[in-house]
ZALUMMI-545298 format. One record per residue: residue number from 1; residue in three letters; x, y negated, z of N, C-alpha, C in turn. Coordinates in pm, 1 decimal. Atoms other than C-alpha are relative to their C-alpha. Example, Ala and Ser with C-alpha at 12.3 -4.5 7.8 and 13.67 -1.06 7.14 Angstrom:
2
R vexgu filum   n.east  n.north     n.up  ca.east ca.north    ca.up   c.east  c.north     c.up
R     1   ALA     89.0    119.0      0.0   1230.0    450.0    780.0     90.0   -120.0      0.0
R     2   SER    -82.0    119.0     -6.0   1367.0    106.0    714.0    -77.0   -109.0     73.0
END
This chain:
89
R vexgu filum   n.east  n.north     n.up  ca.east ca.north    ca.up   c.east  c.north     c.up
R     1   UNK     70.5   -105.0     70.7  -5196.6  -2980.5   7041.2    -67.2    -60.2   -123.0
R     2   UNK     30.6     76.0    153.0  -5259.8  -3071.8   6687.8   -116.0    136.0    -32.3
R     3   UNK    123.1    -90.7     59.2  -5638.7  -2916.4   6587.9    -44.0    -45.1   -171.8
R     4   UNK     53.3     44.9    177.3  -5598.5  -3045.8   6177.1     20.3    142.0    -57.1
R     5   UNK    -70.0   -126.3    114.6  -5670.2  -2724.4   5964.8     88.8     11.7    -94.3
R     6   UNK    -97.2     -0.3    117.3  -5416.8  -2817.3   5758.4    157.8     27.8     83.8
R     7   UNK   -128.7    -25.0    -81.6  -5147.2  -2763.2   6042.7     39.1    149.1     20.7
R     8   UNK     -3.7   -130.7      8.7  -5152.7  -2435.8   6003.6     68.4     85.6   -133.9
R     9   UNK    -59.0    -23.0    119.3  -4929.2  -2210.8   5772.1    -96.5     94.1    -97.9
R    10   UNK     61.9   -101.6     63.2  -5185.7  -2023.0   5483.1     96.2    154.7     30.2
R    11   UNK    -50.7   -129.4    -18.3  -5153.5  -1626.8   5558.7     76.4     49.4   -127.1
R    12   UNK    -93.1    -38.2     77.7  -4880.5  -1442.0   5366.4    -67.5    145.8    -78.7
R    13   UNK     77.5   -117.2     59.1  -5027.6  -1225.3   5074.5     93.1     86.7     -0.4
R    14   UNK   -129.2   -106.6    100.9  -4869.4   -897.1   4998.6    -54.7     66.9    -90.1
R    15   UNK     38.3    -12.8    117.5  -4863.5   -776.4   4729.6     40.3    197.4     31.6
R    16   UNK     49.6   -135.1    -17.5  -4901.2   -423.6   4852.0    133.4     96.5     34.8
R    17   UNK    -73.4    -37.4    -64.2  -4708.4   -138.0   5021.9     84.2     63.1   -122.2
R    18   UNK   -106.0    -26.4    114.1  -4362.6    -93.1   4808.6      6.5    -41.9    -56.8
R    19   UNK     29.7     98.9    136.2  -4436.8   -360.2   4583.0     84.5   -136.3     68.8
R    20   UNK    -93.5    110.7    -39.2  -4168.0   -642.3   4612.1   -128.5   -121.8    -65.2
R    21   UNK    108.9    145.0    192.8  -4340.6  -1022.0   4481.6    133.0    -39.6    -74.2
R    22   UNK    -61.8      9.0     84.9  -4234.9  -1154.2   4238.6    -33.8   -148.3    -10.3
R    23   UNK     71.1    152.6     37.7  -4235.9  -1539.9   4157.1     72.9    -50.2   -134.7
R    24   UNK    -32.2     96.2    114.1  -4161.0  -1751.8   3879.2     36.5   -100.6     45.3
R    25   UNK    -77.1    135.1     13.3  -3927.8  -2012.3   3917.2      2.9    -88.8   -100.6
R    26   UNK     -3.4    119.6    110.9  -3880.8  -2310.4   3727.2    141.8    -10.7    -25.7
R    27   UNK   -135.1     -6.0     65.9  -3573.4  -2280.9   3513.5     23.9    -78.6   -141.0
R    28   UNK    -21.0     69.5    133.5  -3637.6  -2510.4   3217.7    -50.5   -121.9     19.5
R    29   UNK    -16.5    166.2    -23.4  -3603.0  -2875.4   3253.5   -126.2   -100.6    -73.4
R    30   UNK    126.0    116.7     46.4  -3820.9  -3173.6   3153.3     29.2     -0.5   -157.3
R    31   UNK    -29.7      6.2    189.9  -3656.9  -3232.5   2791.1    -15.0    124.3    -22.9
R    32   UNK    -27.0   -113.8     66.0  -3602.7  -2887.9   2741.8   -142.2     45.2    -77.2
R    33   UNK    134.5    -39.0    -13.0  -3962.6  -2832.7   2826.3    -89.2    -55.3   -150.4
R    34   UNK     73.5     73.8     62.3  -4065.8  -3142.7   2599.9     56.4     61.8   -140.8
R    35   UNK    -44.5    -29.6    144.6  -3854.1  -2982.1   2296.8   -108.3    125.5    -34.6
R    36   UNK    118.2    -98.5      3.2  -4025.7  -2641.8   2325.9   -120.0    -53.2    -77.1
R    37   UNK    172.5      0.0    102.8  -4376.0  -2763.8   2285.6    -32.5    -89.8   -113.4
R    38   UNK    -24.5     87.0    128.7  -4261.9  -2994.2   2002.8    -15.4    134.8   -105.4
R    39   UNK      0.2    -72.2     36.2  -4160.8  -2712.6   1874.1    -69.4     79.3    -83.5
R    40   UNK    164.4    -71.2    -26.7  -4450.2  -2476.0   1950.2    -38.6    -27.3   -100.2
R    41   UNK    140.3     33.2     73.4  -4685.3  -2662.3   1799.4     33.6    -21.1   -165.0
R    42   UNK    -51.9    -18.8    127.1  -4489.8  -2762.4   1497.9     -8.1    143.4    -75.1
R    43   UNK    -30.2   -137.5     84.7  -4454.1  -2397.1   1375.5   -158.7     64.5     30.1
R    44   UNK    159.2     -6.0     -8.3  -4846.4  -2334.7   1519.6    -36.9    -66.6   -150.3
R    45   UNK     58.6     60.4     50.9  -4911.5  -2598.4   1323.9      1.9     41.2   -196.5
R    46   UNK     -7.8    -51.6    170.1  -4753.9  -2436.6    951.3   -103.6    116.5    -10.2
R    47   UNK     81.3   -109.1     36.4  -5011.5  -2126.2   1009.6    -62.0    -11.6    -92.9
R    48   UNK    112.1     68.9    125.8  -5290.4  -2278.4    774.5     97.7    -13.1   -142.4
R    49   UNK    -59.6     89.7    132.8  -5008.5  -2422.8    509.8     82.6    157.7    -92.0
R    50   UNK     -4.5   -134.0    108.3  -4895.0  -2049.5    447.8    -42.8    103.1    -20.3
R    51   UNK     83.5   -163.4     63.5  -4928.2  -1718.9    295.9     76.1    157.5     75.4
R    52   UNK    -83.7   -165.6    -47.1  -4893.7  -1373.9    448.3    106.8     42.2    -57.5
R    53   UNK    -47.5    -70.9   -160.0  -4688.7  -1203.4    579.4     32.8   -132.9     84.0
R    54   UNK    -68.0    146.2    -87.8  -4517.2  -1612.1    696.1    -96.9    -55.1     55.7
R    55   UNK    121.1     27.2    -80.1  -4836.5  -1655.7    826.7     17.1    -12.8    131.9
R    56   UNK     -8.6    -63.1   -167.4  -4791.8  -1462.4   1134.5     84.3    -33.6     57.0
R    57   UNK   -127.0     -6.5    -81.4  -4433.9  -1544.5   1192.9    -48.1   -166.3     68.9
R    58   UNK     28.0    144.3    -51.5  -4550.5  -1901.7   1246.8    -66.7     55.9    137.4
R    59   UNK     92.1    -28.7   -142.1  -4741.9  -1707.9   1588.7    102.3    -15.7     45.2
R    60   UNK   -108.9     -8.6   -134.0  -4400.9  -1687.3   1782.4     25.6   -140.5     25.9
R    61   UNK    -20.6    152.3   -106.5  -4446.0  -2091.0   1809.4    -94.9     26.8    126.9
R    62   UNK     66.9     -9.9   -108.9  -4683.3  -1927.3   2093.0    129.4    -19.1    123.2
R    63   UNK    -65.9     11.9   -137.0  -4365.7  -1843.0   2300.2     85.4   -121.7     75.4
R    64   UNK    -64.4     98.8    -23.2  -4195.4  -2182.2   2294.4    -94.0    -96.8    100.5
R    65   UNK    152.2    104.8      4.6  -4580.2  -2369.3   2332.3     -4.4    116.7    184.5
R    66   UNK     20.0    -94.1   -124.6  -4597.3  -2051.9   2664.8    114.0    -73.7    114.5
R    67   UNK   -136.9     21.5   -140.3  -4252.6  -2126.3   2856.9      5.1   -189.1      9.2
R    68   UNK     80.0    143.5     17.3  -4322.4  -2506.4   2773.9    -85.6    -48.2    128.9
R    69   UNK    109.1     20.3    -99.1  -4646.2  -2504.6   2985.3     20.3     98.5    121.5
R    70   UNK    -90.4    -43.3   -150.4  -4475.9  -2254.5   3266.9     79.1    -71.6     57.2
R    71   UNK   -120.5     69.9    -61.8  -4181.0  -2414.6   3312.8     99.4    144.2    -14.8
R    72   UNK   -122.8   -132.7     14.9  -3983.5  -2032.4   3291.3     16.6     84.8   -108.6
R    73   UNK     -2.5   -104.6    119.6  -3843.0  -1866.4   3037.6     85.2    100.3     22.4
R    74   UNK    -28.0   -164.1    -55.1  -3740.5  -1469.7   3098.4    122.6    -20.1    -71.4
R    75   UNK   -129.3      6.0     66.7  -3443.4  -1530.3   2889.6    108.9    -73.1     54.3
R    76   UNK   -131.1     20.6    -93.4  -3253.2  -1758.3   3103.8    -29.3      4.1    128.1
R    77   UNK     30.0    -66.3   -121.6  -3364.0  -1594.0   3369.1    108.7    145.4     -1.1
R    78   UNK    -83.9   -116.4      2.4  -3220.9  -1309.0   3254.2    174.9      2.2    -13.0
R    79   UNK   -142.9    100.5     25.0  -2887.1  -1508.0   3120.5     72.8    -57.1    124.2
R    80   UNK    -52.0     94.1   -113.2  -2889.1  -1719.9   3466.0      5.4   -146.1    -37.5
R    81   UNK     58.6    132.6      4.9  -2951.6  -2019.1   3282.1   -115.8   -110.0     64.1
R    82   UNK    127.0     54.5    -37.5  -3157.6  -2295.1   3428.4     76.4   -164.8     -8.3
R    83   UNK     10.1    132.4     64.3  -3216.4  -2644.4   3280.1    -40.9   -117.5     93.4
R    84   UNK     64.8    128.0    -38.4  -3372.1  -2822.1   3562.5     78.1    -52.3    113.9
R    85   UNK    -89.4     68.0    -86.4  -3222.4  -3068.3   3778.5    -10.2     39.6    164.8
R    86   UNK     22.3    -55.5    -83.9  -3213.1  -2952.3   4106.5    -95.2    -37.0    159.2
R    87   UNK    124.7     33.4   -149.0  -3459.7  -3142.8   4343.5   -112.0     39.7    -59.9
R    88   UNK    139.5    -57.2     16.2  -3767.8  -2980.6   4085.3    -42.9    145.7     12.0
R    89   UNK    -20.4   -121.0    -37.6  -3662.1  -2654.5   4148.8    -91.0     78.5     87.7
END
């Protein structure tokens, strides 16, 4: 009889009646990951150096700098792509 609270499985949330969950997998690899927030930040980083309207477009280095620090990106999710090797899965 094993009495360690840790031997025990945490209770199973739900996420409410009719409501499937939903998880986030990890579908984008270590390099992939490391290109992204190269990326990211690079095109973050032109905000300051220009002039409206190219201002703003420099914001969509948010979504590279986002799936980067997730690990998933909805696009090859949606595709069926996935970048990562399969024991980080």
């Amino acid at each position: 009889m094993n009495h360690s609270r840790f031997a025990q499985e945490p209770p199973a949330i739900s996420a409410g009646e009719g409501r499937s969950e939903v998880f986030m997998t990890r579908n984008v690899g270590s390099l992939d990951r490391l290109i992204r927030l190269v990326v990211g930040v690079l095109l973050l980083g032109l905000y300051g150096a220009l002039e409206p309207p190219w201002r703003y477009v420099t914001l969509l280095g948010l979504i590279p700098v986002g799936t980067a620090l997730t690990g998933n990106c909805p696009l090859y999710g949606l595709f069926g792509i996935d970048t990562c090797s399969p024991r980080k899965r």
